[in-house]
GUKOL-37882 format. One record per residue (C-alpha): x, y, z; residue number from 0; residue in three letters. Coordinates in steps of 0.25 Angstrom, whole numbers, plus 5000, padded with zeros to 4 digits. Layout:
N
node u: X; v: Y; w: Z; num: NUM; residu: ALA .
...
This chain:
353
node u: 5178; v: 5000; w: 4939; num: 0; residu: UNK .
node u: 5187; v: 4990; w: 4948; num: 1; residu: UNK .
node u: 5198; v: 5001; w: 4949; num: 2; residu: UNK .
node u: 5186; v: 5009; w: 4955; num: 3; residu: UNK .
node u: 5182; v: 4999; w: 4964; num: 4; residu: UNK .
node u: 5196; v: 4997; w: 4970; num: 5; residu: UNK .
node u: 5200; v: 5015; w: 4969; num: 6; residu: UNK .
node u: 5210; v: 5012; w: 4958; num: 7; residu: UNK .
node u: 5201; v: 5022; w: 4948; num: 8; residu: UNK .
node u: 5196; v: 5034; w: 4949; num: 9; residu: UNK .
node u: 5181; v: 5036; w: 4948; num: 10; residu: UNK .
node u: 5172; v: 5046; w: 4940; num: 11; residu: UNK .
node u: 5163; v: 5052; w: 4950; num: 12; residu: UNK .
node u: 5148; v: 5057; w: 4947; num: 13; residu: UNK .
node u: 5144; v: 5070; w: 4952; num: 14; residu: UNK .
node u: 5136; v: 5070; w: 4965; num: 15; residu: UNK .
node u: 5123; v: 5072; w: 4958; num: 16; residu: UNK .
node u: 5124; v: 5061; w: 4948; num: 17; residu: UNK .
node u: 5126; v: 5053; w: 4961; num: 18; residu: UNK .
node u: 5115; v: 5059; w: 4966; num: 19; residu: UNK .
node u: 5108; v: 5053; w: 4955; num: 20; residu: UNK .
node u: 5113; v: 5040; w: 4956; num: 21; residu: UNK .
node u: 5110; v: 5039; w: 4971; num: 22; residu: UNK .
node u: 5095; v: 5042; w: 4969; num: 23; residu: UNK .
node u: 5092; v: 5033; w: 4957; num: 24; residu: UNK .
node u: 5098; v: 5023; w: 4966; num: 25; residu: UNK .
node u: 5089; v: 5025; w: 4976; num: 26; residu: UNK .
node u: 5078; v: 5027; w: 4967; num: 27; residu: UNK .
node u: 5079; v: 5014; w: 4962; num: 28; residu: UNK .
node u: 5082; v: 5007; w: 4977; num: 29; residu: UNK .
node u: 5069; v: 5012; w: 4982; num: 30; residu: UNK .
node u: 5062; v: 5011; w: 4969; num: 31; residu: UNK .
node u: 5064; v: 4995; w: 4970; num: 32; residu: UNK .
node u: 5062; v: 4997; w: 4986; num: 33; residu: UNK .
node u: 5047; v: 5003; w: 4985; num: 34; residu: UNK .
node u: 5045; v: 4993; w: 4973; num: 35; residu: UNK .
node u: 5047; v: 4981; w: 4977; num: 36; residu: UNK .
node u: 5041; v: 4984; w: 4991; num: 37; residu: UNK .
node u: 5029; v: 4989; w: 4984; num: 38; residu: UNK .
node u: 5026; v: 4976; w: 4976; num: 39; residu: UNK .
node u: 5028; v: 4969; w: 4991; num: 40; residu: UNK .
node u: 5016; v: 4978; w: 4993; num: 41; residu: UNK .
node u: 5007; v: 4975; w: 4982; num: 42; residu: UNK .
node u: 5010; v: 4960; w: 4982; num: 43; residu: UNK .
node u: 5016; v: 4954; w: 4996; num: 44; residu: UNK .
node u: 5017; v: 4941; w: 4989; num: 45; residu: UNK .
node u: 5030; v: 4939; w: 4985; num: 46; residu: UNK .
node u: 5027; v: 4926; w: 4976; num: 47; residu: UNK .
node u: 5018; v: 4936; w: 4970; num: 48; residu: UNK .
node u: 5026; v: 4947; w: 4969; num: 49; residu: UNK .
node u: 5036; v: 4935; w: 4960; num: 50; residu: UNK .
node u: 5026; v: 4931; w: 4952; num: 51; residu: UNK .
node u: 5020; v: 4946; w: 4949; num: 52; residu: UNK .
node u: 5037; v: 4949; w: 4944; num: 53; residu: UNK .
node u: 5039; v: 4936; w: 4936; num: 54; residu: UNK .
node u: 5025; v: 4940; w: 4927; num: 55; residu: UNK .
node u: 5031; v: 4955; w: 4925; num: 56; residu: UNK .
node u: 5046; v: 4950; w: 4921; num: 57; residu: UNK .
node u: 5039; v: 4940; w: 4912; num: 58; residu: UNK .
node u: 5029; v: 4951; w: 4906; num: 59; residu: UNK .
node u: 5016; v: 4943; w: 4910; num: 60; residu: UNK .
node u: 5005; v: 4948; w: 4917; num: 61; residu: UNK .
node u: 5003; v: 4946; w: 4932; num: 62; residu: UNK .
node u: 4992; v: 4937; w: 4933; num: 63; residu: UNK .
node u: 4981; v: 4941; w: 4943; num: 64; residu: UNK .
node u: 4983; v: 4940; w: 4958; num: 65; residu: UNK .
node u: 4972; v: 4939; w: 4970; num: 66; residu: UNK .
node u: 4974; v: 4948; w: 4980; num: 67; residu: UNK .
node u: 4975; v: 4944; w: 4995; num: 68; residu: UNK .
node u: 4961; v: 4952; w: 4997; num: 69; residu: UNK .
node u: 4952; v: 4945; w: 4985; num: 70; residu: UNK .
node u: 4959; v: 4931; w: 4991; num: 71; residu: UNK .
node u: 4953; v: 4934; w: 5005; num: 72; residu: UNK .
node u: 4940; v: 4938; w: 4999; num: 73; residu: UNK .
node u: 4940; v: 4924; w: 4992; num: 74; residu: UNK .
node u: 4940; v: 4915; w: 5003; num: 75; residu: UNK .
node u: 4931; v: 4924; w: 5012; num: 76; residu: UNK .
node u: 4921; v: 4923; w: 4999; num: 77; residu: UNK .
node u: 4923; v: 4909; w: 5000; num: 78; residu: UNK .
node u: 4924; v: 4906; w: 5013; num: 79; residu: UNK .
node u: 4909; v: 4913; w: 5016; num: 80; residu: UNK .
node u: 4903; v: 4905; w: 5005; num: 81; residu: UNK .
node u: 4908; v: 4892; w: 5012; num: 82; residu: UNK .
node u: 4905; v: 4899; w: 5028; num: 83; residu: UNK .
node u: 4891; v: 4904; w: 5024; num: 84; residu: UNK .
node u: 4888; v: 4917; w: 5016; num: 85; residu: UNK .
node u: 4876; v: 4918; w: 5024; num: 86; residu: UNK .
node u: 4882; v: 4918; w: 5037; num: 87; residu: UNK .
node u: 4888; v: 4933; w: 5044; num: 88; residu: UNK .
node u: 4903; v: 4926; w: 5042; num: 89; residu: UNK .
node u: 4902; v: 4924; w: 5028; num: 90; residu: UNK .
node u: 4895; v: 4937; w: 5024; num: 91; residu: UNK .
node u: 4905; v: 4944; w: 5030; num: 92; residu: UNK .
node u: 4915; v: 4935; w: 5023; num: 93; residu: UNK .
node u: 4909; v: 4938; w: 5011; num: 94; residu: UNK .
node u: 4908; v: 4954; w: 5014; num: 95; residu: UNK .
node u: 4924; v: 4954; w: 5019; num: 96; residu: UNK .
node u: 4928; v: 4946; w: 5005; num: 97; residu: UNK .
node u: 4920; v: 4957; w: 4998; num: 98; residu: UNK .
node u: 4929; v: 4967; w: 5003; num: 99; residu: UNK .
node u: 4943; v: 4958; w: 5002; num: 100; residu: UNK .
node u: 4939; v: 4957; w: 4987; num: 101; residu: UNK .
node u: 4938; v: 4971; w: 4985; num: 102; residu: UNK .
node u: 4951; v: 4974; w: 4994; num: 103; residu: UNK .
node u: 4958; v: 4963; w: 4983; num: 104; residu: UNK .
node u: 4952; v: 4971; w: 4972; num: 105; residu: UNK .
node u: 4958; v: 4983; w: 4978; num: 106; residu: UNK .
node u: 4972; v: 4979; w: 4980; num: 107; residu: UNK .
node u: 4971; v: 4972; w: 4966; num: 108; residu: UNK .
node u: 4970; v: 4987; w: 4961; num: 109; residu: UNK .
node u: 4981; v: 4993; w: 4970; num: 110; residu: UNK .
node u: 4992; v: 4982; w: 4967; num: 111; residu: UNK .
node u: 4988; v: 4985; w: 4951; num: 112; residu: UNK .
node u: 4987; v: 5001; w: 4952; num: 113; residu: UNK .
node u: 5000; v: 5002; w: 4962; num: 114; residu: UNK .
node u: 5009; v: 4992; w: 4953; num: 115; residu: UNK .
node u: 5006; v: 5003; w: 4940; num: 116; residu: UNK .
node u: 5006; v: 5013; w: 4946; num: 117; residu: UNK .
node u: 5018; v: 5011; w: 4957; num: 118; residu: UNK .
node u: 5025; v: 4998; w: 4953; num: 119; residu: UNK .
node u: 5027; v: 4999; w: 4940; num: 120; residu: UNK .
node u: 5035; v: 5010; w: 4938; num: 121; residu: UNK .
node u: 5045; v: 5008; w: 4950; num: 122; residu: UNK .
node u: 5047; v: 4994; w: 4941; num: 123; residu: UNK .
node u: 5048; v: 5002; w: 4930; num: 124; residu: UNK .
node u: 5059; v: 5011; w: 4934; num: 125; residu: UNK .
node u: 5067; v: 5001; w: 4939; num: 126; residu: UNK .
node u: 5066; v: 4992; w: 4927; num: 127; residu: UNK .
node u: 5067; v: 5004; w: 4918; num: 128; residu: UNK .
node u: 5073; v: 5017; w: 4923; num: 129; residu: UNK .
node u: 5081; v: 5011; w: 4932; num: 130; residu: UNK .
node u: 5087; v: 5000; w: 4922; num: 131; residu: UNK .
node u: 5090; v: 5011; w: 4913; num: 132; residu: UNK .
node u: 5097; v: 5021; w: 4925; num: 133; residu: UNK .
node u: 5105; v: 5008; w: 4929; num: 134; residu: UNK .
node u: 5109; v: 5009; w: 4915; num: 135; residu: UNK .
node u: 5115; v: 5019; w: 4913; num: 136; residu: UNK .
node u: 5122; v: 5020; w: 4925; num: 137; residu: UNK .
node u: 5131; v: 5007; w: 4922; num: 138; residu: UNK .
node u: 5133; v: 5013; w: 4909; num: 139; residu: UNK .
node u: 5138; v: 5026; w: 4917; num: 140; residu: UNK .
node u: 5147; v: 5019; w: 4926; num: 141; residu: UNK .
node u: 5152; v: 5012; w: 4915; num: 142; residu: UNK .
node u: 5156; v: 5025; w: 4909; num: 143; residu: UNK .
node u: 5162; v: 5029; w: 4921; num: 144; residu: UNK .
node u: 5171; v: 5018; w: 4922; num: 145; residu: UNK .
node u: 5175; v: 5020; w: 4906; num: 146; residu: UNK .
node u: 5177; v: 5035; w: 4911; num: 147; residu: UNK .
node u: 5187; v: 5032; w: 4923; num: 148; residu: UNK .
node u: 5194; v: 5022; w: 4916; num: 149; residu: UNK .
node u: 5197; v: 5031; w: 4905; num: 150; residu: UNK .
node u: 5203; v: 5042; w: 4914; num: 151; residu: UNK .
node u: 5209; v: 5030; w: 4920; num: 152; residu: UNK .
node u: 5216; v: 5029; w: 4906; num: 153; residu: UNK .
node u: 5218; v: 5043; w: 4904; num: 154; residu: UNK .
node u: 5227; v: 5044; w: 4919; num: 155; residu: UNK .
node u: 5237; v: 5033; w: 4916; num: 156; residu: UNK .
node u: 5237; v: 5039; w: 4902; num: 157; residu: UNK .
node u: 5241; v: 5051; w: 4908; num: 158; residu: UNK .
node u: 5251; v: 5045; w: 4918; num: 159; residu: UNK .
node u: 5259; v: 5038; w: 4906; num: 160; residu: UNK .
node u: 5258; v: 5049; w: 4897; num: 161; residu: UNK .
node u: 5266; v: 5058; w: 4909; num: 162; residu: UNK .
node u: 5278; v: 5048; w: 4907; num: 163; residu: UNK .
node u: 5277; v: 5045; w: 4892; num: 164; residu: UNK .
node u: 5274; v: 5053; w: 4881; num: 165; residu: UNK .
node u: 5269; v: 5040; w: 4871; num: 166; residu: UNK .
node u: 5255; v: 5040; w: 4880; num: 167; residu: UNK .
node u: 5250; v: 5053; w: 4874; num: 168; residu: UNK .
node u: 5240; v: 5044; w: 4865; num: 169; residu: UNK .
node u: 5235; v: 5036; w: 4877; num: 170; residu: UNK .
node u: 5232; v: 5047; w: 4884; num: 171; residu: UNK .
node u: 5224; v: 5054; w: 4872; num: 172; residu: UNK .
node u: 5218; v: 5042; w: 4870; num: 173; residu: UNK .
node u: 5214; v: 5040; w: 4887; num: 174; residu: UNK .
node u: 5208; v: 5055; w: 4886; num: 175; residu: UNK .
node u: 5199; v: 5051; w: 4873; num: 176; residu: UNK .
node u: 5195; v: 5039; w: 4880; num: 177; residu: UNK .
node u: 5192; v: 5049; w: 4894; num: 178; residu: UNK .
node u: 5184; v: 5059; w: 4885; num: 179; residu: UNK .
node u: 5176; v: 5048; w: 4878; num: 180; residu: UNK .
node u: 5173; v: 5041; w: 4891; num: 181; residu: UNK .
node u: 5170; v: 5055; w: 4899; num: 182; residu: UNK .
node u: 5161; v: 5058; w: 4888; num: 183; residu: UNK .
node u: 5153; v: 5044; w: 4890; num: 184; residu: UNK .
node u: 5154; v: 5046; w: 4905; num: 185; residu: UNK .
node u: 5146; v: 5060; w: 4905; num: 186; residu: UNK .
node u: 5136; v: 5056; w: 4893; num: 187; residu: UNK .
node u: 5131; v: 5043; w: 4902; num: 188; residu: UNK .
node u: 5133; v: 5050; w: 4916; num: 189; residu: UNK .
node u: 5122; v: 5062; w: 4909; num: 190; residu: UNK .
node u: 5112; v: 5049; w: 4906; num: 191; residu: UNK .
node u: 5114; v: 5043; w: 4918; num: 192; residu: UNK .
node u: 5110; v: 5056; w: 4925; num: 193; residu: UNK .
node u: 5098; v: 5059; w: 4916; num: 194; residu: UNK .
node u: 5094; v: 5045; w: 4921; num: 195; residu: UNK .
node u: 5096; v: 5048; w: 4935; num: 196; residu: UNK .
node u: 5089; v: 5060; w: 4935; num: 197; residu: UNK .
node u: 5076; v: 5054; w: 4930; num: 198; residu: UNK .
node u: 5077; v: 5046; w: 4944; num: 199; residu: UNK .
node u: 5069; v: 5060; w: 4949; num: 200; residu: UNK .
node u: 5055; v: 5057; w: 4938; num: 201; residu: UNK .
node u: 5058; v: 5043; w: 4944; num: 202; residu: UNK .
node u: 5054; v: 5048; w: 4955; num: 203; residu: UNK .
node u: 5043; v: 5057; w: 4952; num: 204; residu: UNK .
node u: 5037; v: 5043; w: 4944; num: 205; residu: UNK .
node u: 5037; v: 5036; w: 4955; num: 206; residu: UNK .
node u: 5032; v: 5047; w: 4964; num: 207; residu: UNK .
node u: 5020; v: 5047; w: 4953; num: 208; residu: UNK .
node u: 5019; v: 5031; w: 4955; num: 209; residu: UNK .
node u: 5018; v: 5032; w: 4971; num: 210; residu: UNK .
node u: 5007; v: 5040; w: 4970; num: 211; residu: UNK .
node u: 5001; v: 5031; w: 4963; num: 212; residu: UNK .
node u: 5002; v: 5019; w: 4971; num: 213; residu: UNK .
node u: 5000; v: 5028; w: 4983; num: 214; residu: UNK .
node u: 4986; v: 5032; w: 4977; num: 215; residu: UNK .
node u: 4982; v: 5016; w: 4972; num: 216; residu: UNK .
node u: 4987; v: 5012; w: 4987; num: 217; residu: UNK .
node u: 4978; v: 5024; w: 4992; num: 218; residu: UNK .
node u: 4965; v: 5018; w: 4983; num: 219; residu: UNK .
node u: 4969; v: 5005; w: 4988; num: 220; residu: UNK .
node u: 4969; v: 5006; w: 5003; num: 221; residu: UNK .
node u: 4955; v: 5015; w: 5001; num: 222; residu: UNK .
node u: 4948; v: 5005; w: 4993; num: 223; residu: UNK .
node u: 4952; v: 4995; w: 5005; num: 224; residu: UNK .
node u: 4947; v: 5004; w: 5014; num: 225; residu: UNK .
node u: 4933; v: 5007; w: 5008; num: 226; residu: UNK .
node u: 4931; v: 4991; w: 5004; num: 227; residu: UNK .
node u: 4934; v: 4988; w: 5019; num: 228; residu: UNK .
node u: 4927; v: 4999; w: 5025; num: 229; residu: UNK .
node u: 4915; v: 4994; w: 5016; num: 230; residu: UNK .
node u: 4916; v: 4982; w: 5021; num: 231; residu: UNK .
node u: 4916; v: 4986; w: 5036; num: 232; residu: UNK .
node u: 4903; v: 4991; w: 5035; num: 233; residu: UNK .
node u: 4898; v: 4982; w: 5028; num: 234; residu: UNK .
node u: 4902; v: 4972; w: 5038; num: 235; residu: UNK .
node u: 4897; v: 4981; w: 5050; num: 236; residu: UNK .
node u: 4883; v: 4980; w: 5043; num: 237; residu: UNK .
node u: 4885; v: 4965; w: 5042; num: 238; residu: UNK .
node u: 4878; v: 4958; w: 5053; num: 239; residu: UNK .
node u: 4886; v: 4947; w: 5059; num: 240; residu: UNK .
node u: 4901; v: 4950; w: 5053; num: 241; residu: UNK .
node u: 4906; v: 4958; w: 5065; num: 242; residu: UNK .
node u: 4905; v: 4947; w: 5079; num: 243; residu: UNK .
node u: 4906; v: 4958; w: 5090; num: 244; residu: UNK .
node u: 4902; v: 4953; w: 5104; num: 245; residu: UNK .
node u: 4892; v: 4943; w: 5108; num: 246; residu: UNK .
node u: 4889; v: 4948; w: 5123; num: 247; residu: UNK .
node u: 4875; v: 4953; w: 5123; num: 248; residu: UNK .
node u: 4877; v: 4965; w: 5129; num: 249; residu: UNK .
node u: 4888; v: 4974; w: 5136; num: 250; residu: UNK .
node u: 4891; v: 4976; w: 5151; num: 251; residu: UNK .
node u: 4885; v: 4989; w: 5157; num: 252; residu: UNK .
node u: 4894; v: 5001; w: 5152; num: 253; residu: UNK .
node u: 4901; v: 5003; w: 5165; num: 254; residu: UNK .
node u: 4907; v: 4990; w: 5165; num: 255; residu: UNK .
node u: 4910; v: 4988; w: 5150; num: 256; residu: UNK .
node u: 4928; v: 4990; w: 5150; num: 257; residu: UNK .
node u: 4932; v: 5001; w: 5139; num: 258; residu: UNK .
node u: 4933; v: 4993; w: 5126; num: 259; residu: UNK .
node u: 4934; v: 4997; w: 5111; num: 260; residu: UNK .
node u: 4928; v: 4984; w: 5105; num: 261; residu: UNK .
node u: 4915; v: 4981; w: 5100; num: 262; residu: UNK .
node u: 4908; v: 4978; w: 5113; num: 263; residu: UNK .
node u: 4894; v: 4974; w: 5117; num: 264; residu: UNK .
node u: 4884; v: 4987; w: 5118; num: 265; residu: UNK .
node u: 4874; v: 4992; w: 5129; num: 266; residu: UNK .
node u: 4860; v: 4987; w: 5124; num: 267; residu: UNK .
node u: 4846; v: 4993; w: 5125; num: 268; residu: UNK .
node u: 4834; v: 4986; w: 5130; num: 269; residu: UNK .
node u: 4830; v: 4978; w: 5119; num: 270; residu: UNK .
node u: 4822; v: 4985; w: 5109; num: 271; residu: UNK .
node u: 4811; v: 4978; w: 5100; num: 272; residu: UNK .
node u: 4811; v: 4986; w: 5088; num: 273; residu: UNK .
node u: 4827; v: 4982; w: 5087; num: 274; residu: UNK .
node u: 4833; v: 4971; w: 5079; num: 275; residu: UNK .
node u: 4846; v: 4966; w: 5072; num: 276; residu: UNK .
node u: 4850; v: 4975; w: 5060; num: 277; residu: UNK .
node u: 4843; v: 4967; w: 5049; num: 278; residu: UNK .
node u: 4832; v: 4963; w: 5057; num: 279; residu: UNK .
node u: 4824; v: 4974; w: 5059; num: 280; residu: UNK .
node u: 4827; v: 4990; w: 5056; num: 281; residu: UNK .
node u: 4832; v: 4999; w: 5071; num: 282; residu: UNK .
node u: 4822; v: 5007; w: 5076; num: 283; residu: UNK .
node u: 4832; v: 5017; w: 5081; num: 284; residu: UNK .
node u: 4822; v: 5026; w: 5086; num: 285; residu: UNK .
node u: 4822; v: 5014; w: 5096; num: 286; residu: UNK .
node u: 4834; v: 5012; w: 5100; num: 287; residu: UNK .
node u: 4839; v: 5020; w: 5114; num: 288; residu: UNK .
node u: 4852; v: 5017; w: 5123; num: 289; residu: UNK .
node u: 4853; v: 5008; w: 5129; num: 290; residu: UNK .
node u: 4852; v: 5010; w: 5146; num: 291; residu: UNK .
node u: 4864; v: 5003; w: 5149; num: 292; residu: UNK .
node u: 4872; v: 5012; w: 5140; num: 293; residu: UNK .
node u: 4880; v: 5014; w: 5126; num: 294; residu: UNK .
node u: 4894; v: 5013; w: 5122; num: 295; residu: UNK .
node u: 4901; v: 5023; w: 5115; num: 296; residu: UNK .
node u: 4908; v: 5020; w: 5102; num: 297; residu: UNK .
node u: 4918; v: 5026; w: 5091; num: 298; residu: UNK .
node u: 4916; v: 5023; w: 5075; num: 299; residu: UNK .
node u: 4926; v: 5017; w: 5070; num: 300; residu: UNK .
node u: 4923; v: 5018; w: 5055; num: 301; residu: UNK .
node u: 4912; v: 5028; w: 5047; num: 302; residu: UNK .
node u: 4899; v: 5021; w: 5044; num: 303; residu: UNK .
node u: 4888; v: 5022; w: 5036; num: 304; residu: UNK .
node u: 4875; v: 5019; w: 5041; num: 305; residu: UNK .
node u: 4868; v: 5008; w: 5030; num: 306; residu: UNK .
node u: 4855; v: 5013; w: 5034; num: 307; residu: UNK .
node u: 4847; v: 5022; w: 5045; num: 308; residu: UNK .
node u: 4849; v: 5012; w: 5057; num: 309; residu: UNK .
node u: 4863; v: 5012; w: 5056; num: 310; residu: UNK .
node u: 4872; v: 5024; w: 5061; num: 311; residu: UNK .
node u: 4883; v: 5031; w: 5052; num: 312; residu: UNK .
node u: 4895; v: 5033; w: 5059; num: 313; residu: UNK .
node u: 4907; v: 5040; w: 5058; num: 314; residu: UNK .
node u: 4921; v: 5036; w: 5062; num: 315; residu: UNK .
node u: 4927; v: 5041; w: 5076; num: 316; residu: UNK .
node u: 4914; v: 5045; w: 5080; num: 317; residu: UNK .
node u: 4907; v: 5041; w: 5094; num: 318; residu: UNK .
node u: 4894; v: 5035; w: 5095; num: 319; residu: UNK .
node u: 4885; v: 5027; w: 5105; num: 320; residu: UNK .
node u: 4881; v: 5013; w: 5104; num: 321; residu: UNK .
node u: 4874; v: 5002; w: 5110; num: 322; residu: UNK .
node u: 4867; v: 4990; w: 5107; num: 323; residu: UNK .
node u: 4852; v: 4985; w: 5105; num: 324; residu: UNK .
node u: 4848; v: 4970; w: 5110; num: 325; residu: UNK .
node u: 4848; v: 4961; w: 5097; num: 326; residu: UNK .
node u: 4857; v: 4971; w: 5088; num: 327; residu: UNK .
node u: 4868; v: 4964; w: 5078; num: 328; residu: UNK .
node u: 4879; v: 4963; w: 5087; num: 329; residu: UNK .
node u: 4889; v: 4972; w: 5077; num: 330; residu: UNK .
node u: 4879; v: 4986; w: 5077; num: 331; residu: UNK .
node u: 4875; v: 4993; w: 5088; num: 332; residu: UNK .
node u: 4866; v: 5006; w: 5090; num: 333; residu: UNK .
node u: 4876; v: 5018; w: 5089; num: 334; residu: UNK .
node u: 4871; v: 5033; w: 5093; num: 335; residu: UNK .
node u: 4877; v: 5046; w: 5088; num: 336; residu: UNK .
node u: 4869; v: 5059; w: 5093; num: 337; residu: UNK .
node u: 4854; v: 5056; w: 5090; num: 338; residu: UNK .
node u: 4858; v: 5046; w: 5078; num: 339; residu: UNK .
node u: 4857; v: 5031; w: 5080; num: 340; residu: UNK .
node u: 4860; v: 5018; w: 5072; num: 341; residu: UNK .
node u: 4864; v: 5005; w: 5072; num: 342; residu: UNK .
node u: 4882; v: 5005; w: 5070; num: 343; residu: UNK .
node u: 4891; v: 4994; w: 5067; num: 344; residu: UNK .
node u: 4901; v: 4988; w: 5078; num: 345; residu: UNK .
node u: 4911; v: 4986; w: 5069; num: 346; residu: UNK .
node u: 4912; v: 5002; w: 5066; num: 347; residu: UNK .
node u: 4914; v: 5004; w: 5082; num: 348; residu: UNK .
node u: 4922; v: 5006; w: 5094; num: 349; residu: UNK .
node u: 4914; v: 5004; w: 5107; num: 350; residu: UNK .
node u: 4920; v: 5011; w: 5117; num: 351; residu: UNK .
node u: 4919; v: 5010; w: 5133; num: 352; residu: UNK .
């Protein structure tokens, strides 16, 4: 091996494909621990807990249980609206927006769990099995490389000698067992180290299998967060008080109003005595006409479904028109599509100009 290093040896070469071979289980096994180790970063950014999760596996204990950020959050939110007043537009919402922390904690408790069967665990367990074994054999191989070329080695000087001495002739019989019994060794390992290096290719059909699946858990994951947040949205946007929008009483005339996409004041009608705040008193829509100062046009953020017959459902992208009545909760407005009409939530809107 040192005569190698410094030229003074020949060297038995591999064939380009078993090269081949090694190069892509090399690379394999890089990227492997690359997508691994990134991976756990995304599951579990805390690195003290990522130290602690590593310590219970190599000492084949379970993990204990962990609180995920999102159930902590929902913690202090419950708490802090039972100190601030459950009662009060602040702590329901509180209490409303801890709901749905607590359910996205649930949800990512599931992914971390599904995505580290499914995905983690057989990356570790090919680097701490398959891998082991491959490494192996390979220093076995280049073992029997080196017994190889040091036998030929043997075999040449024995030659060069027996070319000006006929008393080597046993040396160099003896050199050429030692080569055949050491060629033989050489191609039996190199056979089972290319088996091994060919199974590299189901490696990577197991992993293909595996990222499936964590793409699918990561799929579940993101829609579950989704729908608990969009549930939550709407449940806020029916939830008097928990959206503060503008406190001016009314907008400026339409022709003085700057282009603007924020929630801003509305046009509103003469004051109508069949109206009331939602909760008050059901909307006479029959009542209700635009007001004579004007209306605003507004896109729909989000899809809406109407919770009862003074609401209007709404569908995202679309344009509607809405305006304001004297005494309305500050986050709906009265919203107008073709001959339909309903009560709309702010939150769900972009006023326009």
């Amino acid at each position: 091996f040192t005569e190698e290093k410094f030229g003074q040896a020949e060297k038995t070469e591999l064939d380009a494909h078993f090269e081949n071979l090694l190069a892509r289980a090399d690379s394999t096994k890089n990227w492997t621990e690359k997508i691994l180790r990134q991976t756990e970063v995304l599951l579990q950014p805390n690195p003290s807990a990522r130290v602690e999760e590593f310590l219970y596996e190599k000492l084949d204990r379970k993990v204990p249980s962990r609180v995920t950020n999102g159930e902590l959050l929902a913690q202090y939110m419950a708490d802090a609206a039972s100190e601030l007043g459950p009662t009060t537009p602040y702590g329901k919402t509180l209490i409303k927006v801890a709901e749905a922390e607590k359910q996205l904690g649930a949800a990512e408790r599931d992914f971390i769990h599904t995505a580290s069967i499914s995905f983690l665990t057989p990356l570790r367990n090919f680097l701490e099995g398959d891998w082991k074994t491959i490494s192996k054999e390979r220093r076995l191989l280049q073992n029997r490389r080196l017994d190889l070329d040091a036998c030929k080695a043997r075999l040449k000087k024995a030659k060069a000698a027996e070319a000006k001495a006929t008393l080597w002739n046993d040396e160099v019989d003896k050199a050429e067992q030692e080569l055949r019994v050491a060629q033989t060794e050489f191609d039996r390992q190199a056979e089972v180290t290319r088996l091994l290096l060919e199974g590299i290719s189901s490696t990577h059909v197991n992993h293909l299998r595996c990222l499936h699946e964590f793409v699918k858990s990561q799929t579940t994951y993101y829609a579950q967060c989704y729908r608990h947040m969009l549930d939550l949205q709407k449940q806020l946007g029916r939830f008097p008080g928990t959206f503060v929008g503008t406190t001016e009483p009314a907008s400026p005339p339409l022709s003085s109003t700057s282009p603007t996409t924020a929630a801003a004041t509305m046009p509103v009608v003469p004051s109508v005595a069949s109206l009331a705040p939602p909760g008050e008193a059901s909307l006479c829509l029959e009542e209700v006409a635009p007001p004579a100062s004007g209306t605003r046009k507004a896109r729909v953020l989000y899809d809406y479904e109407a919770a009862d017959s003074s609401e209007l459902a709404l569908l995202a992208d679309e344009l509607i028109t809405v305006y304001s009545l004297p005494g309305m909760d500050p986050d709906w407005l009265i919203g107008e599509r073709g001959n339909k009409k309903g009560k709309v939530p702010v939150t769900y809107l972009e006023l326009l100009s």
